[in-house]
MARMI-631505 format. One record per residue: x, y, z of N, C-alpha, C in turn; residue in three letters; residue number from 1. Coordinates in pm, 1 decimal. Layout:
! residues N
R/X/Y/Z/X/Y/Z/X/Y/Z/ALA/NUM
...
***
This chain:
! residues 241
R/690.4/246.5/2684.1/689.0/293.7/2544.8/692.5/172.7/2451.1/UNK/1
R/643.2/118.4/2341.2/573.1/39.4/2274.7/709.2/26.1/2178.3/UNK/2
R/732.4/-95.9/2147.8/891.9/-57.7/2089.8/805.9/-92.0/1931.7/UNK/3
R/832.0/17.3/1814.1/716.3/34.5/1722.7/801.3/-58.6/1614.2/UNK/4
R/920.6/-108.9/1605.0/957.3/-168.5/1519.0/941.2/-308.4/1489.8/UNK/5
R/909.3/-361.1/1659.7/844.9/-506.7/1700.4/733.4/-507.7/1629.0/UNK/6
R/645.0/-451.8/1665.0/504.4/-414.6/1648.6/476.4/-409.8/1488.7/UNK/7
R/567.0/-302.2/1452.2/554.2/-309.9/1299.9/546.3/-432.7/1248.7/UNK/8
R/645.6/-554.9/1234.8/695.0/-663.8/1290.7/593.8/-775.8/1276.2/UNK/9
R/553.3/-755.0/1389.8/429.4/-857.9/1415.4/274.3/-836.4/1332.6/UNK/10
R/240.8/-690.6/1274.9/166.7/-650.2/1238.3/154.0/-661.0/1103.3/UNK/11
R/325.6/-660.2/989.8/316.9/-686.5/857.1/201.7/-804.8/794.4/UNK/12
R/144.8/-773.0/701.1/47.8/-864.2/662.1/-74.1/-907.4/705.2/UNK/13
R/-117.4/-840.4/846.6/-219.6/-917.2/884.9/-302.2/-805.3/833.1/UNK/14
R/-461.9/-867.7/869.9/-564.2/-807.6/869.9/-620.6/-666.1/899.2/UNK/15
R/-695.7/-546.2/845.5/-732.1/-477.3/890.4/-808.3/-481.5/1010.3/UNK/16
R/-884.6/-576.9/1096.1/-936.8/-626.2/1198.8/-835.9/-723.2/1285.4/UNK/17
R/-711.1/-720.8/1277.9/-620.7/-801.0/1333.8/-515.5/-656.4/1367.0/UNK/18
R/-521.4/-564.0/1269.6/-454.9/-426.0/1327.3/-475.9/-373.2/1397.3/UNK/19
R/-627.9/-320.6/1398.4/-706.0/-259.4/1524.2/-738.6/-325.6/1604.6/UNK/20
R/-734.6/-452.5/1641.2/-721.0/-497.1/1791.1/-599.5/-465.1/1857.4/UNK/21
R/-490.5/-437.7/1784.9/-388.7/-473.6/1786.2/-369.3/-321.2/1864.0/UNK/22
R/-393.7/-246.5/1785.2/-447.3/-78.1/1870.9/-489.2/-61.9/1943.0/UNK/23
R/-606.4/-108.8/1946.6/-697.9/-123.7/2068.4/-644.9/-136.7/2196.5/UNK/24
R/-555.4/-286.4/2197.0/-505.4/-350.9/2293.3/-386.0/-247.4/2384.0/UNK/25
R/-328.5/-191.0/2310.6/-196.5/-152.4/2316.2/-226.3/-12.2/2370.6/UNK/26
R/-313.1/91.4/2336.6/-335.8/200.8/2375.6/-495.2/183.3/2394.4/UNK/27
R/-471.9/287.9/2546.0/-597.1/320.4/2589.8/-676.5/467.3/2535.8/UNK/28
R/-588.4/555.5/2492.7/-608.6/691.4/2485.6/-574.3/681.9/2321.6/UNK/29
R/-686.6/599.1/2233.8/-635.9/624.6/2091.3/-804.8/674.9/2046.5/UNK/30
R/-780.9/707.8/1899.0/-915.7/731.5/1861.4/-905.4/733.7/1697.1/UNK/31
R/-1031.3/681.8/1607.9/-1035.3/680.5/1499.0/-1047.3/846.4/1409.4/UNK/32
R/-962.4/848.0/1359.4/-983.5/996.5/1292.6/-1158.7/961.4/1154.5/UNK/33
R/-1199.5/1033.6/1130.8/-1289.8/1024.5/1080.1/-1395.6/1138.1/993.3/UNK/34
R/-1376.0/1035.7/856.9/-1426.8/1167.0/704.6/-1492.0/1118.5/611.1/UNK/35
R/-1443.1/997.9/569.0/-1477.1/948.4/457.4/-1489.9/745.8/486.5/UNK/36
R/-1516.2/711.5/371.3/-1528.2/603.1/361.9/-1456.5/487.8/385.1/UNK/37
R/-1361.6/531.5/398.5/-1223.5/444.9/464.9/-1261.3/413.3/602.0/UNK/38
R/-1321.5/543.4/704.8/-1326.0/561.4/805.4/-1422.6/504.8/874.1/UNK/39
R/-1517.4/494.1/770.3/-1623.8/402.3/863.0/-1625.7/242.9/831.2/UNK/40
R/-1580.3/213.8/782.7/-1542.5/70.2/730.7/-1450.0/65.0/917.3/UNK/41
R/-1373.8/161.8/910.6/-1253.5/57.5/1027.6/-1390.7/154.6/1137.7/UNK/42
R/-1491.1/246.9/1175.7/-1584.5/236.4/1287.5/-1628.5/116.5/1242.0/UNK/43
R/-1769.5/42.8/1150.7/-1775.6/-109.6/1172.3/-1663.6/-204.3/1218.6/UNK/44
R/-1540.0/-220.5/1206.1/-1472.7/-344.4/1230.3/-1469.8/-244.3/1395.9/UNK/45
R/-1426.2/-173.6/1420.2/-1396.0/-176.7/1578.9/-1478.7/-138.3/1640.5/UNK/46
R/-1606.8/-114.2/1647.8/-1708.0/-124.8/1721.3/-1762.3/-205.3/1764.0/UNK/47
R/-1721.9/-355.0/1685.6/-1747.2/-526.2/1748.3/-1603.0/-538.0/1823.6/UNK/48
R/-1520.6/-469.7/1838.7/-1437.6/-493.8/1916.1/-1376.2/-437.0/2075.5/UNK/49
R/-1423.9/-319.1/2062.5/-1435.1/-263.9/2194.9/-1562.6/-199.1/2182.0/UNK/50
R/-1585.5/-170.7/2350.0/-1708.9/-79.2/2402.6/-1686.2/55.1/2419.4/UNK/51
R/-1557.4/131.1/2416.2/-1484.6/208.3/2434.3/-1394.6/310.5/2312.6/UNK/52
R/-1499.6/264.9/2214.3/-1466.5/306.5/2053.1/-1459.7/467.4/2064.0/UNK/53
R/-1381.5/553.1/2009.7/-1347.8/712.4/2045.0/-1308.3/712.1/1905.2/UNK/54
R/-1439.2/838.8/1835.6/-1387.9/869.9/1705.9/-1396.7/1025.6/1689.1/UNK/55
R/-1299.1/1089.1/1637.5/-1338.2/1225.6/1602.5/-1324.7/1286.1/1469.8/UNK/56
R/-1359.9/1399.3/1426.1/-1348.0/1463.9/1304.8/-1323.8/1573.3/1306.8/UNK/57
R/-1304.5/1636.1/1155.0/-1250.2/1774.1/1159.0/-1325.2/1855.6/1094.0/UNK/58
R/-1463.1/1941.7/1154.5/-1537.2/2000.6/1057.8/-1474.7/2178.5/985.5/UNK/59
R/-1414.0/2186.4/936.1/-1351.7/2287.4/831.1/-1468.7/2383.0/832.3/UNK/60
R/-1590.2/2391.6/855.1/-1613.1/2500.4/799.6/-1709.4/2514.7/693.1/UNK/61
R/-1623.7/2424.1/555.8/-1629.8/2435.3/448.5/-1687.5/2283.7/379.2/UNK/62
R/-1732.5/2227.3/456.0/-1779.2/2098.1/400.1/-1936.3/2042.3/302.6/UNK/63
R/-1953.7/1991.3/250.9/-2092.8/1979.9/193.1/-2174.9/1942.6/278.8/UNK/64
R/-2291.6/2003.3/220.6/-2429.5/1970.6/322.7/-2427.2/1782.2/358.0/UNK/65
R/-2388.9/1726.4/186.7/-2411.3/1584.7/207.5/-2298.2/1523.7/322.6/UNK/66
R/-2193.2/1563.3/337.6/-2143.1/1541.2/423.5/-2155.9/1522.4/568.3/UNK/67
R/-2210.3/1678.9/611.7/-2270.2/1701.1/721.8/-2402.3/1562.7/766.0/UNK/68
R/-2457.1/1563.0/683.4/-2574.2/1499.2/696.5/-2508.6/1330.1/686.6/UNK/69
R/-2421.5/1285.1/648.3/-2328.8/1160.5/642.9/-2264.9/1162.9/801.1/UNK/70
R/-2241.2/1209.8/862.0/-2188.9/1234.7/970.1/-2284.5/1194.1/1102.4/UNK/71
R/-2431.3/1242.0/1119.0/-2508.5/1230.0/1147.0/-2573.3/1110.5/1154.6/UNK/72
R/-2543.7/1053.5/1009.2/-2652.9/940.9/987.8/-2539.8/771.0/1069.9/UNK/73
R/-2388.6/838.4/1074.0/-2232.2/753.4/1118.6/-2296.9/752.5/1283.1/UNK/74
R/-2328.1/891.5/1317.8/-2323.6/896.0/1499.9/-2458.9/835.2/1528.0/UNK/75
R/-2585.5/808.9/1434.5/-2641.6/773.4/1488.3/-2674.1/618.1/1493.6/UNK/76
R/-2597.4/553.3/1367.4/-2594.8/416.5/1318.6/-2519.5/325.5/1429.7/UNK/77
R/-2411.2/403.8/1463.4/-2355.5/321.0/1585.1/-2371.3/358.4/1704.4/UNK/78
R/-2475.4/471.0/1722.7/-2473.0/527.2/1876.8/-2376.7/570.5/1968.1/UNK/79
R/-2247.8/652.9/1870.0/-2127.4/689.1/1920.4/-2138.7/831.0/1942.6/UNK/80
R/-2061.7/937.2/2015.0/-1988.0/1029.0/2025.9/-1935.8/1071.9/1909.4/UNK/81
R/-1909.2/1154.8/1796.9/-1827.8/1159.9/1736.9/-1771.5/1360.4/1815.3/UNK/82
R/-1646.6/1317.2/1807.4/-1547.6/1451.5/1923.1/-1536.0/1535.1/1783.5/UNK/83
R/-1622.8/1615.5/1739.1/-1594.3/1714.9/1638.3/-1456.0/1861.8/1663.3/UNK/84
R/-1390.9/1834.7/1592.2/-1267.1/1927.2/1585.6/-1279.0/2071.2/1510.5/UNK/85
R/-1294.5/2210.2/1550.1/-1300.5/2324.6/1480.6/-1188.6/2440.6/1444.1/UNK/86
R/-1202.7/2469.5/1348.6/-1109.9/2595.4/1384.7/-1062.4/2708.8/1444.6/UNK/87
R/-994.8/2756.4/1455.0/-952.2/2857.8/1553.5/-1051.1/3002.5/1484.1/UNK/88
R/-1093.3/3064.0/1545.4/-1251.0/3169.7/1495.3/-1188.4/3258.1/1430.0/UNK/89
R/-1066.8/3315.4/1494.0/-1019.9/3448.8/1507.3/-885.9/3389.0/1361.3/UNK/90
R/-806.9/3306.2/1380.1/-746.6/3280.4/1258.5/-828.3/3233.6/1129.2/UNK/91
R/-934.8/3206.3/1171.1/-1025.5/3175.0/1007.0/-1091.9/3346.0/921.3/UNK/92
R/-1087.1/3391.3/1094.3/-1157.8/3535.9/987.8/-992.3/3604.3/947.0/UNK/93
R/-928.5/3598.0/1025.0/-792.3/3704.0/956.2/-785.2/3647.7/794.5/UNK/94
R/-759.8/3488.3/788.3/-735.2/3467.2/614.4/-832.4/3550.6/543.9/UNK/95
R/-960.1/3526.6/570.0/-1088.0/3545.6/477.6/-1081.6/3682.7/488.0/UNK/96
R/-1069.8/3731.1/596.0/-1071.4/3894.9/581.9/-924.5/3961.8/501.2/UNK/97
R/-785.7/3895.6/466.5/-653.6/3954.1/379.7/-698.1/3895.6/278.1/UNK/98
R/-743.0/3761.5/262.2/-745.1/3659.4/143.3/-842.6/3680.0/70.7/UNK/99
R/-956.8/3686.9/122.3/-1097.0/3629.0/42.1/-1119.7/3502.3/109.8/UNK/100
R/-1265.8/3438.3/35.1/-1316.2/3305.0/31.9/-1223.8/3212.8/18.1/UNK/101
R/-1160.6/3219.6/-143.0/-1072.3/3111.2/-218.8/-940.2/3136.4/-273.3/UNK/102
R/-854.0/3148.8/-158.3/-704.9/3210.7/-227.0/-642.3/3082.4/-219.5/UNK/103
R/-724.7/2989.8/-166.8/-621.3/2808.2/-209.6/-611.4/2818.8/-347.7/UNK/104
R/-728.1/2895.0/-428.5/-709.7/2863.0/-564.8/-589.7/2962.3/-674.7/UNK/105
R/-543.1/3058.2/-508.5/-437.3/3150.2/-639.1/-291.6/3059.5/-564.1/UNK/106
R/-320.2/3087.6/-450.6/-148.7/3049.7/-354.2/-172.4/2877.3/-340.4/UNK/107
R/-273.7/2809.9/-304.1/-266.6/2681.5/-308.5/-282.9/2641.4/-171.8/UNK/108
R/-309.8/2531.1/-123.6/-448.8/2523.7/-46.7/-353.7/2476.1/94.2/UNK/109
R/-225.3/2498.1/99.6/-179.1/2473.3/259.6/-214.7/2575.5/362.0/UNK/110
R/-222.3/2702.3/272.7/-220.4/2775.3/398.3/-420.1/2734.3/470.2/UNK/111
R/-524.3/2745.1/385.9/-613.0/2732.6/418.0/-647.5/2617.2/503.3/UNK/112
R/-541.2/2508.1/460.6/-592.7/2337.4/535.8/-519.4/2387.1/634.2/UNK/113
R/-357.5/2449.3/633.6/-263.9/2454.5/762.9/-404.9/2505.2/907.4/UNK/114
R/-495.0/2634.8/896.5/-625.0/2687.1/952.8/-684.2/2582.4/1052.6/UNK/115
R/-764.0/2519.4/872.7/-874.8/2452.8/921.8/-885.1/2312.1/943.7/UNK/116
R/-748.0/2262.1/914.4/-758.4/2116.6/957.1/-637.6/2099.3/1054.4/UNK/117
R/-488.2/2132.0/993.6/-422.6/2096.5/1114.5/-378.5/2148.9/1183.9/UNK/118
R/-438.4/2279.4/1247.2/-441.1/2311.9/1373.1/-508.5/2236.3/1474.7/UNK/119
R/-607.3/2201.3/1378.6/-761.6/2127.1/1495.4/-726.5/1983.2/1532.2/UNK/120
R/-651.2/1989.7/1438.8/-617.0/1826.7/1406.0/-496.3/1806.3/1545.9/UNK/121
R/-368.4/1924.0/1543.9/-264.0/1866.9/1706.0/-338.4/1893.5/1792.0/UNK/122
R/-403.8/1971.6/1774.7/-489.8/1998.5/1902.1/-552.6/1868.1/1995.1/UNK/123
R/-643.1/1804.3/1855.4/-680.6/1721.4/1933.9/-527.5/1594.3/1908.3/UNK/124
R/-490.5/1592.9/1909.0/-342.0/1489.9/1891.3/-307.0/1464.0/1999.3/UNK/125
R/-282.2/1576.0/2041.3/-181.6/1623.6/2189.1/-268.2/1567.5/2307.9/UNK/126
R/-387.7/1505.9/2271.0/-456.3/1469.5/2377.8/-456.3/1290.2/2375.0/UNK/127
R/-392.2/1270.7/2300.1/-373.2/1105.3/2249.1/-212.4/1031.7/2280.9/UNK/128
R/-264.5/934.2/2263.0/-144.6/813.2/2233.9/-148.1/794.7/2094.5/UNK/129
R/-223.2/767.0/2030.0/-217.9/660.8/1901.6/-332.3/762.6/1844.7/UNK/130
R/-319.1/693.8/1722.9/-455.3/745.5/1584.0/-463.0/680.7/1533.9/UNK/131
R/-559.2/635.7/1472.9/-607.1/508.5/1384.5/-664.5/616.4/1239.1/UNK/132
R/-566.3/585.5/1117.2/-630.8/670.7/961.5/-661.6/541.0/893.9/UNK/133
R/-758.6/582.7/807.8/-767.3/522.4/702.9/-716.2/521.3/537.6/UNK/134
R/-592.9/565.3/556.4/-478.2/583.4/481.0/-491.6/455.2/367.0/UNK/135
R/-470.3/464.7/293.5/-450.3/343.4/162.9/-290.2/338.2/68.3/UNK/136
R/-234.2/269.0/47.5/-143.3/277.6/-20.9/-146.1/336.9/-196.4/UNK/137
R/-258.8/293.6/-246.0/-302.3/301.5/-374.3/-369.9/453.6/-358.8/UNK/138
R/-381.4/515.7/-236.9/-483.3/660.5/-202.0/-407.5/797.2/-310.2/UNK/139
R/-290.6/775.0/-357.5/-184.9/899.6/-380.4/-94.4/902.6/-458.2/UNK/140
R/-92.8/916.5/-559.2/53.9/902.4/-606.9/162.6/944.1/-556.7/UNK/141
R/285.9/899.4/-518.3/355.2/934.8/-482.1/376.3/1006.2/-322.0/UNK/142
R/290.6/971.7/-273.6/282.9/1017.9/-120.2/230.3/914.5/-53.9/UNK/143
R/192.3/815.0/-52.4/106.8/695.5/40.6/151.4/579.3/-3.6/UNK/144
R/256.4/569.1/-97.1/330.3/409.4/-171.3/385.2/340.7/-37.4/UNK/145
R/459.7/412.2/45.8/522.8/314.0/171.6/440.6/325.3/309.9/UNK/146
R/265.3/362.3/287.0/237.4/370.1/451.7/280.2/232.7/485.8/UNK/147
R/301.7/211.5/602.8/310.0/102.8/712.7/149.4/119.5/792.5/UNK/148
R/164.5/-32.2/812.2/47.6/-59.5/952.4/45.4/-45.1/1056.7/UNK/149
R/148.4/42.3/1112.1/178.2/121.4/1203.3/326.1/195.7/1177.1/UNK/150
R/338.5/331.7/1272.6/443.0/383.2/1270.1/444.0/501.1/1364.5/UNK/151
R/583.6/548.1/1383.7/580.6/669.7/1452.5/539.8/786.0/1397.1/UNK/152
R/457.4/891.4/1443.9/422.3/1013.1/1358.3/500.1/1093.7/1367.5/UNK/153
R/572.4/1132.3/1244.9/669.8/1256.6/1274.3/623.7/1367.7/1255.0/UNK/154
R/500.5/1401.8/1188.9/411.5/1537.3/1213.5/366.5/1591.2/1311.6/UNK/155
R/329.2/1519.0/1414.2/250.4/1547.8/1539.6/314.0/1490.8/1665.5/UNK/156
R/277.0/1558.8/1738.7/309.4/1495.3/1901.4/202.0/1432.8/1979.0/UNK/157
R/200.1/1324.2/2077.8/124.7/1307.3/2140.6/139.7/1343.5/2319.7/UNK/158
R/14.7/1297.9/2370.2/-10.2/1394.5/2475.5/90.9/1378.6/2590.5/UNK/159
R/219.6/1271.1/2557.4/300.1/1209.6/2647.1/445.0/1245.2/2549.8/UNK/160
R/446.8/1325.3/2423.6/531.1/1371.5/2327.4/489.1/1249.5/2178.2/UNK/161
R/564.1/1135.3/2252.1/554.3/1005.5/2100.7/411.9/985.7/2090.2/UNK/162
R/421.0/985.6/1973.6/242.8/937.3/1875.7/239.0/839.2/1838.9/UNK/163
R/141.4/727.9/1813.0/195.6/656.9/1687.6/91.2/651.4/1616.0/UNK/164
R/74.4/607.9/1478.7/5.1/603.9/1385.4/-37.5/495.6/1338.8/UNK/165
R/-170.8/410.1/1346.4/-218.5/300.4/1265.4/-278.1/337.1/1158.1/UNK/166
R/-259.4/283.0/1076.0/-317.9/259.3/914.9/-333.4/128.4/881.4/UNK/167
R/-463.8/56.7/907.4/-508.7/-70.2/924.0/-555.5/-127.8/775.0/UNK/168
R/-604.8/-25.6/679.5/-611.5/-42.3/534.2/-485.8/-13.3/478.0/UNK/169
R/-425.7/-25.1/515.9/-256.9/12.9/425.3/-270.7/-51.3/278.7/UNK/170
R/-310.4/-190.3/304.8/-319.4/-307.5/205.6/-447.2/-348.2/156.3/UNK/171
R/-533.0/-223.1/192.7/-657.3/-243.4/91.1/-667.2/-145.3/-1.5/UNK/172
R/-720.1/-172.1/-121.8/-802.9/-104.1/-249.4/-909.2/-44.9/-228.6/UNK/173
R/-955.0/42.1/-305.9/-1037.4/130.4/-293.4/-1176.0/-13.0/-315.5/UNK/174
R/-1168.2/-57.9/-395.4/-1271.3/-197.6/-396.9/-1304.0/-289.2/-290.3/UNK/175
R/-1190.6/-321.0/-224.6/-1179.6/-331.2/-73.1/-1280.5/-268.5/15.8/UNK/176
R/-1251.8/-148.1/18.3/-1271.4/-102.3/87.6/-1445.6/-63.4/82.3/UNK/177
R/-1511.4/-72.3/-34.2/-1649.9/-61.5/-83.7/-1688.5/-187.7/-98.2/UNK/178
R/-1651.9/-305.9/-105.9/-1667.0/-394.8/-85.7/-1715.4/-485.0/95.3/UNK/179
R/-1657.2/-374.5/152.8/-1696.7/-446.9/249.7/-1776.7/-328.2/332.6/UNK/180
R/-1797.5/-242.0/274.6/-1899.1/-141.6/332.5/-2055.9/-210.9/295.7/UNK/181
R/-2043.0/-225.2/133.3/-2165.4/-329.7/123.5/-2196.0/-418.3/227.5/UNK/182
R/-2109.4/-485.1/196.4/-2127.4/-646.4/309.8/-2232.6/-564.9/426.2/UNK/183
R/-2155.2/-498.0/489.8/-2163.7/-459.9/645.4/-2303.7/-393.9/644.5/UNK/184
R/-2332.0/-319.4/553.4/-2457.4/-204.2/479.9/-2380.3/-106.0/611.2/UNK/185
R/-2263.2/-58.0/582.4/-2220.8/46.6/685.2/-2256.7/186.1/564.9/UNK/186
R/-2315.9/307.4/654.2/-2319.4/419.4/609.0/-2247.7/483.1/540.7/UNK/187
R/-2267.8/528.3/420.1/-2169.5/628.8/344.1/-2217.6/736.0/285.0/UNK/188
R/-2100.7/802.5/230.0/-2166.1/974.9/182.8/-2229.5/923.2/55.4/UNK/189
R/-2334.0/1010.7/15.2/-2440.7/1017.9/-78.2/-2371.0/1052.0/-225.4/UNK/190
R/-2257.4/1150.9/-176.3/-2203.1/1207.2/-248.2/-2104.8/1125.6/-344.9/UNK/191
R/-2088.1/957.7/-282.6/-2030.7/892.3/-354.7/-2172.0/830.3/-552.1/UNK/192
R/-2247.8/834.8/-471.6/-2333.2/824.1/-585.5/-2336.4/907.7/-715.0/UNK/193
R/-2234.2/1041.2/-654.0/-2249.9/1123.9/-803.2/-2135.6/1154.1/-868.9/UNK/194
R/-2039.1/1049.6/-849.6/-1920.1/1033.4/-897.4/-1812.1/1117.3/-792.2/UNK/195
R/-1857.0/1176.4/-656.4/-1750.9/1234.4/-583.1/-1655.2/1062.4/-499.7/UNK/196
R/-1530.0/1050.5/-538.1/-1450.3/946.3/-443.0/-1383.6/1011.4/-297.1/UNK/197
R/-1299.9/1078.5/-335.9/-1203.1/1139.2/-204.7/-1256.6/1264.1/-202.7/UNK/198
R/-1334.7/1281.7/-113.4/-1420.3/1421.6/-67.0/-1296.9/1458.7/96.5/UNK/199
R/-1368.9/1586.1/32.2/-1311.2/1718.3/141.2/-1387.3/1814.3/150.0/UNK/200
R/-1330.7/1972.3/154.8/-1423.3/2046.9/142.9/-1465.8/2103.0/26.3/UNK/201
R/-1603.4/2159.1/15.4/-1688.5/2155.0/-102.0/-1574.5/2245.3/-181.4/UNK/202
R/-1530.3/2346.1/-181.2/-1474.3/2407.2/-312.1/-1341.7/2353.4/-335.7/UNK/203
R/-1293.9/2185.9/-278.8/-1141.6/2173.1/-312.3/-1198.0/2024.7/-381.6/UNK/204
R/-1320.6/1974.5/-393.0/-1372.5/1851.3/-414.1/-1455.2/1887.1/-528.6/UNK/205
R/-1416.5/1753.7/-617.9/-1482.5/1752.3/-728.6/-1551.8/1593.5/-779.7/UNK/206
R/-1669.3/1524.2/-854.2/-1632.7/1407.1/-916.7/-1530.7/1369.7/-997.5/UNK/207
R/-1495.9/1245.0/-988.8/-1379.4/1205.4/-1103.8/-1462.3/1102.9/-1214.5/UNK/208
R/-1396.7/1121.5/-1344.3/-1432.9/1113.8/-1470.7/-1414.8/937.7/-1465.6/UNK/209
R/-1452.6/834.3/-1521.6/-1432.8/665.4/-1542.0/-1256.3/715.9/-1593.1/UNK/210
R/-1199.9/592.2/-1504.3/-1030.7/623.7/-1553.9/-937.7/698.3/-1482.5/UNK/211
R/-996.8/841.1/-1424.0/-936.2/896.5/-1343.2/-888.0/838.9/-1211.6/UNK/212
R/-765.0/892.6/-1150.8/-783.0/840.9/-980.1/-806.6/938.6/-939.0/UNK/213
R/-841.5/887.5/-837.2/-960.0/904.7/-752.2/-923.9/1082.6/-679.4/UNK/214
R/-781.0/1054.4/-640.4/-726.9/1168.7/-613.1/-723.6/1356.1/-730.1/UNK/215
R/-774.1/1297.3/-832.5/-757.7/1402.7/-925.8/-897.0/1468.8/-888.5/UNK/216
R/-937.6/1416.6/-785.0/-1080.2/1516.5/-754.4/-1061.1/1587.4/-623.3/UNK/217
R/-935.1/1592.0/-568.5/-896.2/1687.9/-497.7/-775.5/1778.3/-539.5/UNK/218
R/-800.1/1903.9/-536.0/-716.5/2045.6/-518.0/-641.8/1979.1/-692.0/UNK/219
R/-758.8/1977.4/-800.2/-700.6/1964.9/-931.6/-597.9/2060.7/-994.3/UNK/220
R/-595.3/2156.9/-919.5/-505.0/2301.8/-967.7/-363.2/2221.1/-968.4/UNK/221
R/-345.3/2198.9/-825.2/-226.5/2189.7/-812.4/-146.3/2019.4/-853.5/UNK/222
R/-3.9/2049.4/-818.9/87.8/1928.7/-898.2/45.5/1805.7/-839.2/UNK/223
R/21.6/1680.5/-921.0/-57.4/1555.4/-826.0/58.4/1475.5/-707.4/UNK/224
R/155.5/1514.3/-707.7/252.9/1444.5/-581.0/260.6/1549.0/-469.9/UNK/225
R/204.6/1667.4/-468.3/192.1/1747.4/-306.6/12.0/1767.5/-271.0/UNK/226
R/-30.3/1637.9/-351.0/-193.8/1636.8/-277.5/-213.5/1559.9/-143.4/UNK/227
R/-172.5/1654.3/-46.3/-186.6/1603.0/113.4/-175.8/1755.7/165.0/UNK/228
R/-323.5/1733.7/245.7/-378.0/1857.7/334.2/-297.4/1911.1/471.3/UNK/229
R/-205.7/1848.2/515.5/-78.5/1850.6/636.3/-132.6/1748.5/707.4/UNK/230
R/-295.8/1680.9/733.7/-277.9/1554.4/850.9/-187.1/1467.3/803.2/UNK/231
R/-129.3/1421.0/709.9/-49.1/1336.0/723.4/79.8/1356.8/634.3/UNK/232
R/164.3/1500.1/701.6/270.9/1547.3/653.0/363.3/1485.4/610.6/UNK/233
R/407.5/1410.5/714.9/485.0/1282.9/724.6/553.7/1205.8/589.3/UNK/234
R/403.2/1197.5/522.4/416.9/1140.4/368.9/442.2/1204.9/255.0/UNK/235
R/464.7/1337.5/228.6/511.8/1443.4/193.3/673.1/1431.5/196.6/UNK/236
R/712.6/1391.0/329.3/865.8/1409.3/352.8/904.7/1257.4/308.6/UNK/237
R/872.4/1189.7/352.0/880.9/1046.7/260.1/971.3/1021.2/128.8/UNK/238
R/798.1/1061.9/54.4/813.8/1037.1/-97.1/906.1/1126.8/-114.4/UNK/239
R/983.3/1227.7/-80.4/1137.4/1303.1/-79.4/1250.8/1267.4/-46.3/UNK/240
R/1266.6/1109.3/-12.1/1363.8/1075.6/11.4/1389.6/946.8/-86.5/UNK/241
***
């Protein structure tokens, strides 16, 4: 068992490409979660680093066409696998059949993400050691101020019980992070061209206005310090202490 406080330790300050080796090395059974633009920035850096790169996603259902088609253009740029994650059939029709389409927009959008993302999401967990997010510190108000570059996940279990969690951009900016997607000419959603930043699914995603963060273009209804879909619960309980 990986003593995570060493690790933490040795890991403060370095590099987003000095983290994920660092993952790499350490677990065999890890894999890049994968959505957005964060995510393929750390597929370029670790695809020059192992041959053995394992990325998956969580298709909801409910996602934009441009998305879909961003996804596609990721599996075929690096010639990877991507392990697509779904929802449970029979719990997606019970909501839609008591609820409707859009009752995130009367009750608020856990019960719908609790469905379609993190069910799919332990599911595939429970089959891991480690996860690699592309988490940002600057990603949230009030929910992502203390990620670490690694840590234990207290949301999820892994397939041996302990999880742990890398977040290799902890200490990058959203500029950062587009900054070196250029460099690389790594693939991104289309959808960033029309002012969409933090995409999800199409009816919880919106563009944000010059000025706004970035986050006010997800689930705008609700209060801006409980904008986290349950993958990364963890930070929820956090910023509460």
């Amino acid at each position: 068992m990986t003593d995570i406080e060493q690790l933490q330790s040795e890991l403060e300050g370095k590099s987003p490409r000095a983290i994920l080796k660092a993952a790499l090395a350490h677990y065999d059974e890890i894999a890049i979660s994968f959505s957005g633009a964060e995510d393929v920035a750390l597929i370029e850096m670790a695809h020059k680093l192992t041959d053995r790169l394992r990325v998956f996603s969580l298709d909801t259902g409910r996602l934009h066409p441009e998305t879909y088609e961003f996804f596609e253009r990721v599996r075929k740029h690096y010639g990877i696998d991507i392990e697509f994650q779904f929802p449970d059939a029979a719990s997606v029709q019970a909501l839609v059949t008591e609820k409707g389409m859009f009752s995130f927009y009367e009750d608020g959008h856990g019960e719908c993400c609790g469905i379609r993302k993190v069910e799919p999401l332990r599911r595939k967990l429970n089959t891991l050691d480690a996860w690699v997010t592309g988490q940002r510190k600057d990603q949230s108000p009030g929910t992502r101020n203390d990620v670490p570059a690694v840590q234990l996940d207290d949301a999820f279990e892994g397939r041996n019980g302990e999880l742990v969690k890398f977040n290799p951009l902890a200490n990058w900016s959203s500029k950062d992070v587009w900054d070196y997607i250029r460099i690389s000419e790594a693939p991104y959603n289309r959808l960033h061209e029309r002012g969409f930043v933090s995409i999800g699914c199409e009816p919880c995603t919106r563009p944000v206005l010059p000025g706004q963060h970035e986050r006010e273009g997800r689930w705008w209804w609700e209060e801006a310090t409980q904008k986290e879909c349950g993958l990364h619960a963890g930070n929820l309980i956090a910023s509460d202490v």
